[in-house]
C-alpha positions as CSV (number, residue, x, y, z in Angstrom):
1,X,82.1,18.0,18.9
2,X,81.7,14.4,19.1
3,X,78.2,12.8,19.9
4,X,77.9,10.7,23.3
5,X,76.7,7.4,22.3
6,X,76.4,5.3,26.3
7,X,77.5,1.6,25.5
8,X,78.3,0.9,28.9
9,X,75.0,1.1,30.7
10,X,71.9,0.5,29.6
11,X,69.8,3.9,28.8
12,X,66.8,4.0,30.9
13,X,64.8,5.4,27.6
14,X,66.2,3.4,25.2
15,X,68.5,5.6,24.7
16,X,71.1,4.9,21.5
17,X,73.0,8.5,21.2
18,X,73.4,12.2,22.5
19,X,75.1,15.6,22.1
20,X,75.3,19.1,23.3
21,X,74.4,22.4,21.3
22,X,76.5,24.9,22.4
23,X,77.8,26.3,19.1
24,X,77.6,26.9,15.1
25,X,79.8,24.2,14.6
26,X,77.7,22.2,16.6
27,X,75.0,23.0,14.1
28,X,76.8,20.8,11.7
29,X,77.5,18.1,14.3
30,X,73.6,17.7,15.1
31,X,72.9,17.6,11.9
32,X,75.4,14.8,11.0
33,X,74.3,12.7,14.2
34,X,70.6,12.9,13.3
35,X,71.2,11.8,9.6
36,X,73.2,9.0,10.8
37,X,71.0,8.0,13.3
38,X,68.3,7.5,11.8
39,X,70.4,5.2,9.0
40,X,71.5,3.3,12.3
41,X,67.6,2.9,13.5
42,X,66.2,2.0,9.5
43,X,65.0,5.0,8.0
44,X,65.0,5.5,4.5
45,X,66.4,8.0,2.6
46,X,63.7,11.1,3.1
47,X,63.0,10.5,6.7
48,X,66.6,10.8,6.8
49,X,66.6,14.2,4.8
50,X,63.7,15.0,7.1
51,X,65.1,14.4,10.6
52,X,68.5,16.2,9.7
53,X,66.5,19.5,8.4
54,X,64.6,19.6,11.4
55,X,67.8,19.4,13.8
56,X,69.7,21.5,11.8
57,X,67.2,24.5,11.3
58,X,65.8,23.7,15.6
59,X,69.6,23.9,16.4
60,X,70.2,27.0,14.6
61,X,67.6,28.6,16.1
62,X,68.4,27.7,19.5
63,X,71.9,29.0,19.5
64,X,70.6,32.2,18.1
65,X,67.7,32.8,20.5
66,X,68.1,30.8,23.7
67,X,71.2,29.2,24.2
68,X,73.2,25.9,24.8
69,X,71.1,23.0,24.4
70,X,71.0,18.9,25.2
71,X,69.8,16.3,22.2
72,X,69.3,12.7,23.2
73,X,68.0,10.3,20.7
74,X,66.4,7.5,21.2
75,X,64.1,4.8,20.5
76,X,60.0,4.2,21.9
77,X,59.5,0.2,21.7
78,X,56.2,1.3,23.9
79,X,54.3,2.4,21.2
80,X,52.4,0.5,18.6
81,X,54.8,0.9,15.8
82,X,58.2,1.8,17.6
83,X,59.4,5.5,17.1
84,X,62.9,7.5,16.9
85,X,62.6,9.8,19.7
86,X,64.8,12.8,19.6
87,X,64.2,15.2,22.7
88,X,65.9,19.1,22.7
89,X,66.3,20.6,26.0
90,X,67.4,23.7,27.5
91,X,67.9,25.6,30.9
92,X,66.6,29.1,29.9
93,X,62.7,28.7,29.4
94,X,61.4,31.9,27.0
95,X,59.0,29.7,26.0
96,X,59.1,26.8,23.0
97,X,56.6,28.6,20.6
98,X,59.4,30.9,19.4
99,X,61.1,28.7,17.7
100,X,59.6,29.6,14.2
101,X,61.0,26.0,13.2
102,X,58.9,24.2,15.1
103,X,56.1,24.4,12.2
104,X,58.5,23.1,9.6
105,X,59.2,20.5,12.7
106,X,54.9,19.5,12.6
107,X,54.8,18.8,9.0
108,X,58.3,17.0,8.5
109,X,57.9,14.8,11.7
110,X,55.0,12.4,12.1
111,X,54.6,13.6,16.2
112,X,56.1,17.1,17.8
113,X,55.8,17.7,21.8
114,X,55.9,21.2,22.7
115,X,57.3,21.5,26.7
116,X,58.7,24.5,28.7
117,X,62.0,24.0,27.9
118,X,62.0,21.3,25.5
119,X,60.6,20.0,21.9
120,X,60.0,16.2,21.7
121,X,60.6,14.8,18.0
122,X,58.9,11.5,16.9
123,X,59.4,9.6,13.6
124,X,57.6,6.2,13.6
125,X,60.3,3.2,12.0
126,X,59.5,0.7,9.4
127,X,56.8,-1.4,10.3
128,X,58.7,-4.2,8.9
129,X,61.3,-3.8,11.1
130,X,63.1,-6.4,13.6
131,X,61.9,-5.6,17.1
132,X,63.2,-3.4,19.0
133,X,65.0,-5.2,21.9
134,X,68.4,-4.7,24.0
135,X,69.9,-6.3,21.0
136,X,68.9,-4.7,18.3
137,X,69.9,-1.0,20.4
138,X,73.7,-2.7,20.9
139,X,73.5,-2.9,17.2
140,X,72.5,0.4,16.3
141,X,74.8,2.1,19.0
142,X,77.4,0.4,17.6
143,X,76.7,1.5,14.1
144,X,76.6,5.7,15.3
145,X,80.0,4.8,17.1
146,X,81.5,3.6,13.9
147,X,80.4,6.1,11.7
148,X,83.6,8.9,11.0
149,X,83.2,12.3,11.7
150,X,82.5,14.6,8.7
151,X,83.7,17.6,7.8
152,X,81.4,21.0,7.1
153,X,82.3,20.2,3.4
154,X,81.4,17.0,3.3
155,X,78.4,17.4,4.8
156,X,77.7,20.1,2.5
157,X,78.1,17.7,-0.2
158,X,76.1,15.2,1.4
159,X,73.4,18.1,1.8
160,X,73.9,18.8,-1.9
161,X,73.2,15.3,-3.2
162,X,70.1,15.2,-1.2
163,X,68.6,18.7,-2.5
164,X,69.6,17.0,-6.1
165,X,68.0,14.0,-5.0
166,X,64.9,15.7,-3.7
167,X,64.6,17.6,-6.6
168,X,65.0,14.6,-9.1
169,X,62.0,13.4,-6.9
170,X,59.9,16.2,-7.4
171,X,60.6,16.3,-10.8
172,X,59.2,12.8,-11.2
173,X,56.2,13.8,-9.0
174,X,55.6,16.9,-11.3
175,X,55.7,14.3,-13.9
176,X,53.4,12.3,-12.7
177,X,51.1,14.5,-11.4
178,X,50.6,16.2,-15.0
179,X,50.3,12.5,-16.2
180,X,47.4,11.7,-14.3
181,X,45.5,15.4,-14.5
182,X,46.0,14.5,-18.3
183,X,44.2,11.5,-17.7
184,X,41.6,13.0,-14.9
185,X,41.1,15.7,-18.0
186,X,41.1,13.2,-20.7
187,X,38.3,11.4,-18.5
188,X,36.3,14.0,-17.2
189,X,35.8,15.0,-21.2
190,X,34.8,11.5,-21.7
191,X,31.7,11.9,-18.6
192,X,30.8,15.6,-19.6
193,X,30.0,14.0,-23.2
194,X,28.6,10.4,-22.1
195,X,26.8,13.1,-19.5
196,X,25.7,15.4,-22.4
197,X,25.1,12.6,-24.8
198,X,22.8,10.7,-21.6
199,X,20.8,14.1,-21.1
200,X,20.1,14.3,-24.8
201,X,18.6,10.8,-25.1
202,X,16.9,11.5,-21.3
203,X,15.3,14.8,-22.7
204,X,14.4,13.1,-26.6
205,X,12.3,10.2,-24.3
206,X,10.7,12.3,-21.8
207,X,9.8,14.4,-24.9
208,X,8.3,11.0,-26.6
209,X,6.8,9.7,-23.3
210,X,5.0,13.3,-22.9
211,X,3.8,13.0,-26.4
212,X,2.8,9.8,-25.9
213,X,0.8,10.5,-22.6
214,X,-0.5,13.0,-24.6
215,X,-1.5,11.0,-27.4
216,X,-3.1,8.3,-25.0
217,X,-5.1,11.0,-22.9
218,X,-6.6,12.0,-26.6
219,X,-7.5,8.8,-27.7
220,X,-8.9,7.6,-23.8
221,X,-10.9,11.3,-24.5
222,X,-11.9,10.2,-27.9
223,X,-13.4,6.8,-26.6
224,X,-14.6,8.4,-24.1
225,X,-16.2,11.3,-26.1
226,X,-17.5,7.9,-28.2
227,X,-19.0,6.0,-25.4
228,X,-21.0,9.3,-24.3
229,X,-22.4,9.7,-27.7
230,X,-23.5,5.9,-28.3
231,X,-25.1,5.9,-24.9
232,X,-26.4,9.9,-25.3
233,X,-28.2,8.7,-28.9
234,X,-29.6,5.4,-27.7
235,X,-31.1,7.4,-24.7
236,X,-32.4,10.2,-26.7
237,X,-33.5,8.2,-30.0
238,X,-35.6,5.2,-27.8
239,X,-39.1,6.9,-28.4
240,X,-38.6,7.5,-32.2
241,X,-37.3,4.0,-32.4
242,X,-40.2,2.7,-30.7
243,X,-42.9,4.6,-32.0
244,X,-42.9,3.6,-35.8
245,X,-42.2,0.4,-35.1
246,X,-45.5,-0.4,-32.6
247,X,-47.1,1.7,-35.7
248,X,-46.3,-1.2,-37.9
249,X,-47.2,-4.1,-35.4
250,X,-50.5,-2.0,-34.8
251,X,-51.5,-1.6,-38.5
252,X,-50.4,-5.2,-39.1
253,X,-52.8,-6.2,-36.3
254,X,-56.0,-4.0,-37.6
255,X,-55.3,-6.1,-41.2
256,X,-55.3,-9.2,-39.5
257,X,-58.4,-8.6,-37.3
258,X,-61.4,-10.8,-38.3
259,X,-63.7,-7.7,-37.2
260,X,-62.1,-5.7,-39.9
261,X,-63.6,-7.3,-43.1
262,X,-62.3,-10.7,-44.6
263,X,-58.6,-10.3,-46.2
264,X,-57.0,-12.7,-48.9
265,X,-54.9,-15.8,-48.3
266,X,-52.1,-13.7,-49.5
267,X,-52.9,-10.1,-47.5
268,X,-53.2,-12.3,-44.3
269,X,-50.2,-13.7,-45.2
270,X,-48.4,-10.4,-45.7
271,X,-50.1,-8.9,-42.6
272,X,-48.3,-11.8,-40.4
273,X,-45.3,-11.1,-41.9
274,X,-45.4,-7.6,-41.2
275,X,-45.8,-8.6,-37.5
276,X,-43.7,-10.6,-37.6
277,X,-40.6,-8.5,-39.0
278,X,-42.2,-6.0,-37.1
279,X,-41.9,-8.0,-33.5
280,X,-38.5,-9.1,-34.3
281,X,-37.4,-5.1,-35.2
282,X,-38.9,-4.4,-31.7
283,X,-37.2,-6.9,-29.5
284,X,-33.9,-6.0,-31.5
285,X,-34.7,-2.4,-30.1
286,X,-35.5,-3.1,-26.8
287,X,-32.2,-5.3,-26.6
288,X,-29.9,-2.1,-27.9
289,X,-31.8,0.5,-25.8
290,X,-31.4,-1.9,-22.7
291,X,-27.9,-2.4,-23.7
292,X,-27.2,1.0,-23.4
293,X,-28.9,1.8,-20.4
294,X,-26.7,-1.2,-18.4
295,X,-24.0,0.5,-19.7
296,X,-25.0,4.0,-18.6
297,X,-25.7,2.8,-15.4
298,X,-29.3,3.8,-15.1
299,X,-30.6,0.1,-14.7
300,X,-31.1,-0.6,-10.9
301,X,-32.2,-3.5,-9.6
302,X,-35.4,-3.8,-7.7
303,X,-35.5,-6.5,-5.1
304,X,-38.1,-8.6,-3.8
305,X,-39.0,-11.6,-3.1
306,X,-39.9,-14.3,-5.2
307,X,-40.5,-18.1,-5.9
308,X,-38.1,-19.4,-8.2
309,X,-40.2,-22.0,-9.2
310,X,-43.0,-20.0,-10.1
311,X,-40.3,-17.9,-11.7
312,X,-39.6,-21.3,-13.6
313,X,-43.2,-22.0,-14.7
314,X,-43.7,-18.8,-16.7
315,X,-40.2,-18.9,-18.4
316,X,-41.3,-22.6,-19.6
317,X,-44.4,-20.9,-20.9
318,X,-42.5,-18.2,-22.4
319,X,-40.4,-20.3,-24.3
320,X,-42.5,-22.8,-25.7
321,X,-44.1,-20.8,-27.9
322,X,-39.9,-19.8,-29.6
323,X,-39.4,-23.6,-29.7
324,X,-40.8,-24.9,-33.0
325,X,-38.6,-27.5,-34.3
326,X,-40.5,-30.7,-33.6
327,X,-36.6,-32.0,-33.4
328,X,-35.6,-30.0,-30.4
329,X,-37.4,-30.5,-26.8
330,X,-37.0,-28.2,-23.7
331,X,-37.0,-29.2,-20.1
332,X,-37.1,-26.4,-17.1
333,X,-36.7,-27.9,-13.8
334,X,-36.2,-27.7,-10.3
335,X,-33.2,-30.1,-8.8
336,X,-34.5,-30.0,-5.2
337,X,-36.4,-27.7,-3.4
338,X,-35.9,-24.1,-3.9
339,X,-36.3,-21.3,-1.1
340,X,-37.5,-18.1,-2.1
341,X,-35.2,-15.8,-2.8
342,X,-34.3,-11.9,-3.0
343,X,-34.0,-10.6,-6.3
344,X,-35.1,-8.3,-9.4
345,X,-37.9,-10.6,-11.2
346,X,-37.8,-8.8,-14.4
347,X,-34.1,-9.1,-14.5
348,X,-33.9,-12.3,-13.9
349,X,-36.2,-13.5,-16.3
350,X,-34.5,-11.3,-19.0
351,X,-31.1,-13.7,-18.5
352,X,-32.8,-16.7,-18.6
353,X,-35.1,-15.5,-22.0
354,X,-31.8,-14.4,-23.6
355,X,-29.9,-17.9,-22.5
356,X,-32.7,-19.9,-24.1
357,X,-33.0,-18.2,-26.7
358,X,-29.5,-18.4,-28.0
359,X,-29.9,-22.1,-27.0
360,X,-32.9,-21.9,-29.5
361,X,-31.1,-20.0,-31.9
362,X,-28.2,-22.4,-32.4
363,X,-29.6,-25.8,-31.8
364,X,-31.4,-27.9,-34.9
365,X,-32.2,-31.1,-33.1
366,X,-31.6,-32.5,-29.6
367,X,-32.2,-31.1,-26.2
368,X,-32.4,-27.7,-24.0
369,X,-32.6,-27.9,-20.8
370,X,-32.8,-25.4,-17.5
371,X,-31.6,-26.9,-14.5
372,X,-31.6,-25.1,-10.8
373,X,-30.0,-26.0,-7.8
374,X,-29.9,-24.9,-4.6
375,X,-26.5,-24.8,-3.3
376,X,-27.3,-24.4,0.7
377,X,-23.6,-23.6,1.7
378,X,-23.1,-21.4,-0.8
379,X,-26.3,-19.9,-0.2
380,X,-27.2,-19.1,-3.9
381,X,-28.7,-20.9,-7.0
382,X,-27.0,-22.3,-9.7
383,X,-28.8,-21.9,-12.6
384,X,-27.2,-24.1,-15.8
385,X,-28.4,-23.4,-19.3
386,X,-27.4,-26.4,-21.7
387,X,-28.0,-27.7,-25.1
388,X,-26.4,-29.9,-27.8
389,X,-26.4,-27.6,-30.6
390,X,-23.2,-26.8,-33.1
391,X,-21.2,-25.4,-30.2
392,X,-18.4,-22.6,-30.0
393,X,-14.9,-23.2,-30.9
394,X,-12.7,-22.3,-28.0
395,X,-10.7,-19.7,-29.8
396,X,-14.5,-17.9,-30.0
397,X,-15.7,-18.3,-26.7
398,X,-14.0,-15.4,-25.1
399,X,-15.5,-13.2,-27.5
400,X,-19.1,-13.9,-27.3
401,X,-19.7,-11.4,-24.6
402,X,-18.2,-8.9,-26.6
403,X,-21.2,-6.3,-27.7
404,X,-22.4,-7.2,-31.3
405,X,-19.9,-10.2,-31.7
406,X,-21.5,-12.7,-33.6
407,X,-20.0,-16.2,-33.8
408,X,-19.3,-17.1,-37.5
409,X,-21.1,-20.7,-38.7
410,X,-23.7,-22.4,-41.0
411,X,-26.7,-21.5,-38.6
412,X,-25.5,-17.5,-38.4
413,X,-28.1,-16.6,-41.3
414,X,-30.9,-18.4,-40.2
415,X,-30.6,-16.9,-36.5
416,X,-31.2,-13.1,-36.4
417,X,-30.0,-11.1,-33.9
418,X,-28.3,-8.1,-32.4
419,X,-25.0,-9.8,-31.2
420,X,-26.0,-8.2,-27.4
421,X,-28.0,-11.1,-25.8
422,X,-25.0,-12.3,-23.7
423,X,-23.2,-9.4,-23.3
424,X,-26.4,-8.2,-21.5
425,X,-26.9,-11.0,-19.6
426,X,-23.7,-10.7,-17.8
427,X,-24.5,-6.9,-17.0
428,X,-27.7,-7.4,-15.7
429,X,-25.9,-10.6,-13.7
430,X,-23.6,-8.6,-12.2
431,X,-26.0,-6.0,-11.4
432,X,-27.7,-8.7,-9.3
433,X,-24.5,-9.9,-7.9
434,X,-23.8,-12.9,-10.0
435,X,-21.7,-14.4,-12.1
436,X,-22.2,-16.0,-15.5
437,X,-19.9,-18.3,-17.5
438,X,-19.6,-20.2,-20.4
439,X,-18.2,-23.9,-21.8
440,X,-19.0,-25.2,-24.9
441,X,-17.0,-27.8,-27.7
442,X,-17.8,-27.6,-31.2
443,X,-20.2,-30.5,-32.1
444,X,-21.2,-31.2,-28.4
445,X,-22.9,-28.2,-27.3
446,X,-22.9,-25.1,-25.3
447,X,-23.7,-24.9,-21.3
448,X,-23.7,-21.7,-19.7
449,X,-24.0,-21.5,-15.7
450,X,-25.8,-18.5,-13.9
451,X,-24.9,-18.8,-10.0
452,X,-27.5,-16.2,-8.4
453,X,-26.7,-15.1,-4.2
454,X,-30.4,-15.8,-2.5
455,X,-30.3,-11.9,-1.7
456,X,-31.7,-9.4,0.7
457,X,-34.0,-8.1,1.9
458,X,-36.3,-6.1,0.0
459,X,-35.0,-2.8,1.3
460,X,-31.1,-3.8,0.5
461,X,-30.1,-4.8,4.1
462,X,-29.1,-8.0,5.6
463,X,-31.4,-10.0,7.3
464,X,-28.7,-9.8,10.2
465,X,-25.6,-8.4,11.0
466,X,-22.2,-9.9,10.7
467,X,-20.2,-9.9,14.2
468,X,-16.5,-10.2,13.3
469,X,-15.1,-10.0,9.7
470,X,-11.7,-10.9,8.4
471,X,-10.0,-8.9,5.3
472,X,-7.2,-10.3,4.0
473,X,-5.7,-8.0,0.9
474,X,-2.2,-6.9,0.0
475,X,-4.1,-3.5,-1.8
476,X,-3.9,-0.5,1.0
477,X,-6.5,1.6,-1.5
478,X,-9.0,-1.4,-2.1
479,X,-9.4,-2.3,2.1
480,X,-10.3,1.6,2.6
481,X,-13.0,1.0,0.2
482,X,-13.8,-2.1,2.0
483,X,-13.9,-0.7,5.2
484,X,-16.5,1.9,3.7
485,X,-18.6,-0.5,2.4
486,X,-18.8,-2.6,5.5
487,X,-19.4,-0.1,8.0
488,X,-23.1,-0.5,8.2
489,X,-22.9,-4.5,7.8
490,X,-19.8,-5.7,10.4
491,X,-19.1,-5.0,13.7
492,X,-15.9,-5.6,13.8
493,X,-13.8,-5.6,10.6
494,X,-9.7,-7.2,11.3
495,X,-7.5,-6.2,8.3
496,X,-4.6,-8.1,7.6
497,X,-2.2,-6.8,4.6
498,X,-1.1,-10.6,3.5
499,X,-1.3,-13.9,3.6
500,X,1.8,-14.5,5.6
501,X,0.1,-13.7,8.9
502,X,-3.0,-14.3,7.9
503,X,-4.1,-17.8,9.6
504,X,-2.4,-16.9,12.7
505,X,-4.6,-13.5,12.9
506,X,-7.4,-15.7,11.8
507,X,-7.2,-17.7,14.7
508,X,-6.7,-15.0,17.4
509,X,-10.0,-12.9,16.0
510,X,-12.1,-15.6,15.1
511,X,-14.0,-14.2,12.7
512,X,-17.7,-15.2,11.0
513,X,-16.6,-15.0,7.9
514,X,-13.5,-14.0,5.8
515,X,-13.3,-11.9,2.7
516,X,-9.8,-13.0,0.6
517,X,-8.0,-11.9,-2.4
518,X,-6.6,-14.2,-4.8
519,X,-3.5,-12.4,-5.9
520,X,-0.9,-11.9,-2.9
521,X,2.8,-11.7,-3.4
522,X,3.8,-13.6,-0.4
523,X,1.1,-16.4,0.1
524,X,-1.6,-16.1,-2.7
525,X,-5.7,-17.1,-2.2
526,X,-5.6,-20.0,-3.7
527,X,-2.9,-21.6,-1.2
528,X,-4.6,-20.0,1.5
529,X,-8.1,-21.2,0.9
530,X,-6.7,-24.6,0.7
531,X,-5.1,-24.3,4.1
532,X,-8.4,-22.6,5.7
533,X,-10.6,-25.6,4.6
534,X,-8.0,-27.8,6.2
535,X,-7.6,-26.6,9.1
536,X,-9.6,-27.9,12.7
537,X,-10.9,-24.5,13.7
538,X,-11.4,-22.3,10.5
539,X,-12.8,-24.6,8.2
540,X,-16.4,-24.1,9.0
541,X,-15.7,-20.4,8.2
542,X,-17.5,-19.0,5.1
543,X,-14.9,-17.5,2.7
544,X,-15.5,-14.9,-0.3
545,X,-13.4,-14.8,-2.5
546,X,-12.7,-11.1,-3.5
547,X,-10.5,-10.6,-6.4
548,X,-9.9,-8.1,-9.6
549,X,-10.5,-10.3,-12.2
550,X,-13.3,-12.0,-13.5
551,X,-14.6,-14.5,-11.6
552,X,-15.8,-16.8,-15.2
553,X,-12.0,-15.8,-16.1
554,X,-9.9,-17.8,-13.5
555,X,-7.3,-20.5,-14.6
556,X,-9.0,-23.1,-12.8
557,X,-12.1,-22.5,-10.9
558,X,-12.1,-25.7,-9.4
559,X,-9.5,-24.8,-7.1
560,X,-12.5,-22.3,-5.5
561,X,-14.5,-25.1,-4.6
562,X,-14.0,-23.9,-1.0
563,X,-15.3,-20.6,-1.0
564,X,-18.9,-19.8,0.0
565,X,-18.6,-17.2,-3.1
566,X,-16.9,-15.3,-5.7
567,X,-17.6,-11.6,-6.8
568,X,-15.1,-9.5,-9.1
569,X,-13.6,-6.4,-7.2
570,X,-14.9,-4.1,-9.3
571,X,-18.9,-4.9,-9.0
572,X,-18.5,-5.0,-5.4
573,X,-21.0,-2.4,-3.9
574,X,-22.8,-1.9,-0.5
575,X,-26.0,-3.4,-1.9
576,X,-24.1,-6.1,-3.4
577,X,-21.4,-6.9,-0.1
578,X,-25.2,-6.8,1.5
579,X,-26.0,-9.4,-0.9
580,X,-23.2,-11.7,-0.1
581,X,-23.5,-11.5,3.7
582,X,-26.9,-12.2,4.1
583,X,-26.7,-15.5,1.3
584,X,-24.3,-16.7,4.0
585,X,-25.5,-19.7,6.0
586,X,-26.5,-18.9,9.8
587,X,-25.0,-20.3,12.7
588,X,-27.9,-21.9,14.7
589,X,-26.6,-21.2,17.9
590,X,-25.5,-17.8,17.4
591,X,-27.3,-16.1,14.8
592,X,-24.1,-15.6,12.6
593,X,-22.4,-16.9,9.7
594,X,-21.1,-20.3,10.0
């Protein structure tokens, strides 16, 4: 049977070719027709082999089961990528879905259309093809038309060489395929060892970071342990420390009595030097004891009020007496007048004693002089220590609050003393809410400033409460501690996690006073106090500066200029936030800070 290719009128469908199934032989024909087809329409050489298995096993099964049947072939330009259609149709209708070929027909063909009486065939072209117009359909009906009928033996043949060439193919695939499972072996070896190898050195450093936490937590014990025992002995050993030392000072004084008989040049002589070394023993065991109690934390300070310049008069009498060198003069003054302020006396007159008398210690001939000013913004004192003794080299000066660091020179000999006098200093500063730092050249001198909050009340609370309050502090854990510390002292607290937002919430809450971290990753303090003081609105607001490290320990501290005050994060306490609040100038008008 020959196939019916239309060339006179043009197919409604596209159509390009089509025969009828009526017998075996047409089996064959369809067969033929569909390889050369899809040659005609571009198909390459397994779509070929595909579309002829699927006519030839779809038209053996419909002669067997159903009956004579129509193929039309023909070409979809509608779609996307233009398709061979091939549509088989019948007039008996058992039903397409027994037609056991139609399964090998879904995975051979790209598209299969089940109907009653028919079974739709799509096989998308090259998508380099030409397009697919009235032309190019001439074309490829004239190809089918020119192609010679072939007998069942040479299609056989044909059929033969595309098994072979099929198989060739698979061969190659088979090849192939164990090349690259060699090579998927070969490289999953390589990541199960590099895996192995990588868990090995994972395990070997967790085991060295566990012995090394382990290691740290024994040593942090160890100090700790340490610390215990130093404070533990100094608390327990005060009385028989004291007690054989006012012994000597009081047998020293019955020698030296005049009521007590007359003594020789050379026992009075002895007696003062037993009070002497004795009084000098003592104060060295007061400063260690004290020492240790700062550190234990059972020194609190007791506030009251006082006059700093009556505070002023008996350290200048205090002192005179430890100033013999007819080459070295002191001066304690007053810049300005003073206003009473809230502090612990004894406390206070400890720092200045040991300032003084370090200034004593290290200075042969010139001047030392205590100054005090009253700094009213700032709402504290600024007490300044200075003399022109032999001075600290700067490599030494970050030492010299270490406990029992003595600066090496020519006057270390001649000036006894525990190493603690500084170091103590600065607790008991802090313990008043102060800071205290040092600057001194070698050759020029030493000055060391004490800046002292005016305080509270006597009972620890402001003198007033604080309306609105502004945080402004990247550190979630530290503003929960702030918020518990300024429950009882602000009526409104405004938190904001940055500085990025934090003039624009400045402006909206208008705050009496703001409380800022230096260290912020986005905008840090230091930018931002510079923009507070500069701006119309916000610049008469007080700002404390709030920040974890030590305020005598900043880069540049002229750069803080700006803020009302400075207090390390880690002193910060109710009593000493209470402290800060109520050294903050008032508002006139309103009663709060300005």
């Amino acid at each position: 049977m020959n196939p019916t290719v239309d060339g006179d009128l043009e197919p409604p469908a596209a159509e390009v070719a089509r025969c009828h199934l009526a017998t075996a032989h047409d089996v064959f024909v369809v067969r033929q027709l569909g390889r050369d087809v899809a040659e005609a329409v571009g198909l390459g050489p397994q779509d070929r082999t595909r579309v002829a298995t699927v006519l030839s096993e779809l038209g053996r099964e419909l002669i067997e089961a159903i009956g004579p049947a129509e193929i039309v072939f023909g070409v979809d330009p509608a779609e996307r990528v233009p398709c061979l259609v091939i549509t088989l149709s019948w007039e008996a209708d058992p039903g397409a879905a027994e037609l056991a070929a139609a399964d090998a027909a879904e995975r051979l063909m790209d598209r299969v259309e089940h109907g009653a009486n028919r079974i739709v065939l799509r096989k998308a072209l090259a998508a380099n093809s030409v397009p697919v117009d009235h032309t190019w359909q001439a074309q490829v009906r004239a190809r089918i038309a020119s192609v010679r009928p072939r007998s069942a033996m040479e299609e056989l043949r044909l059929q033969n060489q595309e098994l072979l060439s099929t198989l060739e193919d698979l061969h190659h695939r088979s090849q192939e395929l164990q090349r690259l499972n060699a090579e998927l072996e070969e490289t999953n070896q390589g990541v199960v060892a590099l895996y192995g190898e990588l868990s090995r050195e994972l395990e070997e450093t967790n085991r060295g970071v566990v012995a090394l936490y382990s290691e740290l937590e024994d040593k942090s014990e160890q100090l700790r342990e340490a610390s215990e025992t130093k404070s533990r002995f100094w608390a327990n050993v005060s009385h028989e420390l004291r007690t054989p030392v006012n012994s000597v000072i009081g047998l020293a004084r019955l020698l030296l009595d005049p009521t007590g008989g007359p003594l020789g040049a050379d026992q009075r002589r002895q007696g003062e030097l037993i009070a002497e070394s004795g009084a000098t023993l003592l104060d060295m065991v007061n400063e260690l004891l004290d020492m240790a109690k700062a550190e234990s934390g059972r020194v609190e300070a007791t506030l009251a009020p006082i006059d700093p310049v009556e505070l002023l008069d008996r350290v200048r009498s205090m002192m005179r007496p430890v100033v013999t060198s007819p080459d070295v003069t002191l001066s304690v003054e007053a810049v300005g007048e003073l206003p009473p302020i809230v502090t612990d006396e004894v406390m206070l007159t400890r720092i200045l004693h040991n300032l003084l008398s370090n200034a004593v210690k290290y200075t042969e001939a010139g001047e030392i002089s205590l100054t005090v000013v009253h700094e009213v913004r700032a709402a504290r004192l600024v007490m300044t220590v200075s003399d022109s003794g032999i001075g600290i080299a700067p490599d030494q000066q970050g030492r010299v609050f270490e406990e029992f660091y003595q600066v090496p020179g020519p006057l270390q000999a001649h000036a006894p003393g525990t190493g603690l006098g500084l170091p103590y200093a600065r607790s008991l500063t802090k313990l008043l809410g102060g800071t205290l730092t040092l600057d001194s050249a070698v050759g020029r001198g030493t000055t060391v400033t004490l800046l002292l909050p005016t305080g509270t009340d006597p009972d620890g609370r402001p003198t007033r409460r604080i309306g609105t309050a502004l945080l402004i502090d990247d550190d979630p854990a530290f503003r929960e501690l702030f918020r518990a510390l300024a429950r009882e002292l602000v009526d409104r607290l405004v938190e904001v996690p940055g500085g990025t937002d934090a003039l624009t919430t400045a402006q909206a809450c208008a705050p009496d006073v703001i409380f800022l971290d230096l260290y912020m990753p986005d905008v840090d303090g230091f930018e931002l106090l510079r923009r507070l003081a500069l701006h119309p609105e916000l610049a008469p607001v007080p700002v404390v500066v709030i920040t974890a490290a030590e305020p005598d320990r900043l880069p540049d501290r002229s750069e803080l200029d700006f803020a009302a005050s400075v207090t390390a994060k880690a002193g910060l306490t109710a009593r000493v936030l209470s402290q800060i609040l109520t050294a903050l100038p008032r508002d006139e008008e309103t009663g709060g800070a300005s």
